[in-house]
C-alpha positions in Angstrom: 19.7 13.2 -10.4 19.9 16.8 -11.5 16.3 17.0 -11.7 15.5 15.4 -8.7 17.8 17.8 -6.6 16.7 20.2 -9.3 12.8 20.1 -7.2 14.3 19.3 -3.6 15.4 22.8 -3.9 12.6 24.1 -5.1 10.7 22.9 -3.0 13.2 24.0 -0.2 12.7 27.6 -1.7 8.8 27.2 -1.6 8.7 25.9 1.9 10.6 28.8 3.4 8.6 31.5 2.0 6.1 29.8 4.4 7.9 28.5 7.1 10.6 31.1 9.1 11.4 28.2 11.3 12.4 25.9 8.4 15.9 26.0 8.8 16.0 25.8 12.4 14.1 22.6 12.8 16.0 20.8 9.7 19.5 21.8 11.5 17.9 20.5 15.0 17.0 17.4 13.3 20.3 17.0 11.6 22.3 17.7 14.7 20.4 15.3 16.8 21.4 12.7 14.2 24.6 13.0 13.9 24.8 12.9 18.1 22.8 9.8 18.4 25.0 8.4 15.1 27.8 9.2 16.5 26.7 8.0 20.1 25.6 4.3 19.1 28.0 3.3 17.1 31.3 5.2 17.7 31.3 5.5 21.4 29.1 2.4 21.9 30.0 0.2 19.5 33.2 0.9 17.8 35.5 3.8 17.1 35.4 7.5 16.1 35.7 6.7 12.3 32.2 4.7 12.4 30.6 7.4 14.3 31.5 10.0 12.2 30.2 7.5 9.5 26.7 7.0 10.9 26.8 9.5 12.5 26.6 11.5 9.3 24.2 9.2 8.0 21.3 9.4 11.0 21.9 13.3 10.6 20.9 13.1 6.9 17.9 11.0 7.6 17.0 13.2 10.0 17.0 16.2 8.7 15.4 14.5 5.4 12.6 13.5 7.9 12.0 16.8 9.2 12.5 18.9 5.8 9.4 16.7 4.7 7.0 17.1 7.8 7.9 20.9 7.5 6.9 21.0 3.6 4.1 18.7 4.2 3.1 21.0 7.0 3.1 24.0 4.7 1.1 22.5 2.1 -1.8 21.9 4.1 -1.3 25.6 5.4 -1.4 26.6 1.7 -4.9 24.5 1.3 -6.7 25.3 4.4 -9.6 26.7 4.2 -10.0 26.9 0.3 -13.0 24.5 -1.5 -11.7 20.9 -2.0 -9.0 20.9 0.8 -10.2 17.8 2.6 -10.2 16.1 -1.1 -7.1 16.9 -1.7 -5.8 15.5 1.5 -7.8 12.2 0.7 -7.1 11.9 -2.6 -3.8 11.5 -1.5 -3.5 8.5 1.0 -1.6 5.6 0.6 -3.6 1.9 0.7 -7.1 0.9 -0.2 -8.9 3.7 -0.7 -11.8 5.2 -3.2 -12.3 8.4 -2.5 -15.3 10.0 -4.7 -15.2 14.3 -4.2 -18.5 16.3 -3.9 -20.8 13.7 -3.8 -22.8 16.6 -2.4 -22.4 20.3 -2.6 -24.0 23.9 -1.8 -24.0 26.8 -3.4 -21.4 28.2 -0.8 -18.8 25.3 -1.9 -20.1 23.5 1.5 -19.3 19.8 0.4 -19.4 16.1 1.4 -17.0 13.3 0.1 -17.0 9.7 0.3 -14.1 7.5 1.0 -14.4 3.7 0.7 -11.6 1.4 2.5 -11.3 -1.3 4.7 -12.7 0.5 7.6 -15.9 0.7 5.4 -17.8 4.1 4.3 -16.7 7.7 5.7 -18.1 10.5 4.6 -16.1 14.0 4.8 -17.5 17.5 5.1 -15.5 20.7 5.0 -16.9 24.0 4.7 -19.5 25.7 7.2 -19.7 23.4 10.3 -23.8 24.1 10.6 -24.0 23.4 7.0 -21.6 20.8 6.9 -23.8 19.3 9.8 -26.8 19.3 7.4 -25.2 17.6 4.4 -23.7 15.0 6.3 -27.0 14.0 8.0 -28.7 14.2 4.8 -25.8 11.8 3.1 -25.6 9.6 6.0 -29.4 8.6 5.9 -28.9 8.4 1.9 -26.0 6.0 2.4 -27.1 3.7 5.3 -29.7 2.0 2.8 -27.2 0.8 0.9 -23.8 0.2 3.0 -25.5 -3.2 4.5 -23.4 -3.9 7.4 -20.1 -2.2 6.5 -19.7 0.5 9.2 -20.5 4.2 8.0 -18.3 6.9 9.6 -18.9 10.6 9.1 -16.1 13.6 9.6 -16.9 17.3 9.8 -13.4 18.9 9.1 -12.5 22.0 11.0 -10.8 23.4 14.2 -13.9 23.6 16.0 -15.5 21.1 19.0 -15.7 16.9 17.9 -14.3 18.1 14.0 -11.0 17.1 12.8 -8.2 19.7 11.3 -7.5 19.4 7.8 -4.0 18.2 8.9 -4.7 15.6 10.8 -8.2 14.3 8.4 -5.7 11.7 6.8 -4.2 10.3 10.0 -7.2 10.1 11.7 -8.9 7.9 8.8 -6.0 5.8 8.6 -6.7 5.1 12.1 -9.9 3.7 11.8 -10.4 0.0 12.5 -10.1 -2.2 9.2 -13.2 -3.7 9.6 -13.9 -5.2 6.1 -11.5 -7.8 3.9 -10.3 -6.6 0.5 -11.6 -8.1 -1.4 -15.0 -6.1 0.0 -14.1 -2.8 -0.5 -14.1 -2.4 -4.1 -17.5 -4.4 -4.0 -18.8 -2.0 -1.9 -17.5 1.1 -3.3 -19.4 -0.2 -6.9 -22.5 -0.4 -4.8 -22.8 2.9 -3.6 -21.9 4.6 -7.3 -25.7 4.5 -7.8 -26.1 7.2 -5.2 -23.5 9.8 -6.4 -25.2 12.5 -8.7 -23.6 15.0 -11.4 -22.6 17.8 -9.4 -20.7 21.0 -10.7 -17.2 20.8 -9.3 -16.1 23.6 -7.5 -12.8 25.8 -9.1 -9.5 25.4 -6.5 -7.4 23.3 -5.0 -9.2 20.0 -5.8 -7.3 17.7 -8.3 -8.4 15.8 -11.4 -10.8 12.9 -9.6 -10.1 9.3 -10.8 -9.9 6.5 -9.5 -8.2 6.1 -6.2 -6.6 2.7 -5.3 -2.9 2.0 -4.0 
């Protein structure tokens, strides 16, 4: 318990250092809790001492909720823009995923990775759009010969026209349509191992790969 309260306020003390407006969306959160708590179930529903009850409780959640979308907010400002920041975003989705970094790579740290899920193959650029453009044309044709009829996706990740902010890269793949049935995806994920190739992984924010399945 002292641990785990131990890293809440670290990374409390982390957060802030990035994020002036912290504190001010954690007590918003928090207040708007405890008035809605207080609302449903002590004016509504019953009497002051169960408001004040869950009140307290819905103003705890809330401001748990909004501490994490602040710190989870910060650490893709902390990411952005460095080699491996899409990966790291990937890497660290919840559900069916395999997720294989740099499956191609410039000498400017442009690079391409592949996820594998039940939406089927996407493949991720970050770095220089024009480059990225490049990579991910020359991947996709490399690809299609072996992805049969599993739907191949491609994302170029930026803040530019038709690309998708680092921020949002993991929301908008879990959005995809599940296309494929479980039991697929690691089937097909084996099959296209025979196209990745030793490449020299870039120093940064990428983590240790592995495999990627929860």
């Amino acid at each position: 318990m002292k641990q785990r309260l131990a890293r809440i306020l670290e990374v409390w003390r982390v957060t802030r250092q990035v994020d002036d407006r912290l504190v001010v969306f954690v007590a918003g959160a928090a207040a708007i809790g405890l008035g809605v708590g207080y609302l449903l179930f002590g004016v509504l529903f019953g009497g002051w001492l169960s408001g004040v009850i869950f009140g307290l409780a819905f103003g705890l959640l809330g401001a748990l909720v909004a501490f994490g979308r602040r710190t989870q907010k910060a650490q893709y400002a902390a990411i952005e823009g460095q080699p491996g920041a899409a990966y790291a975003v990937m890497e660290a989705m919840r559900g069916q995923w395999f997720i294989t970094p740099a499956i191609a790579i410039t000498r400017k740290q442009d690079m391409v990775h592949r996820a594998v899920g039940r939406c089927g193959v996407v493949l991720v650029a970050e770095g220089s759009p024009a480059r990225g453009k490049q990579l991910l044309a020359q991947e996709l044709k490399r690809h299609a010969r072996l992805t049969g009829n599993a739907p191949l996706e491609s994302v170029l990740v930026g803040d530019g026209d038709k690309q998708v902010p680092v921020d949002k890269l993991s929301s908008h793949l879990m959005k995809l349509p599940r296309t494929l049935k479980k039991t697929e995806v690691p089937r097909l994920e084996k099959k296209l191992r025979a196209l990745n190739r030793d490449l020299p992984m870039p120093k940064g924010v990428i983590p240790q790969p592995g495999r990627k399945y929860r």
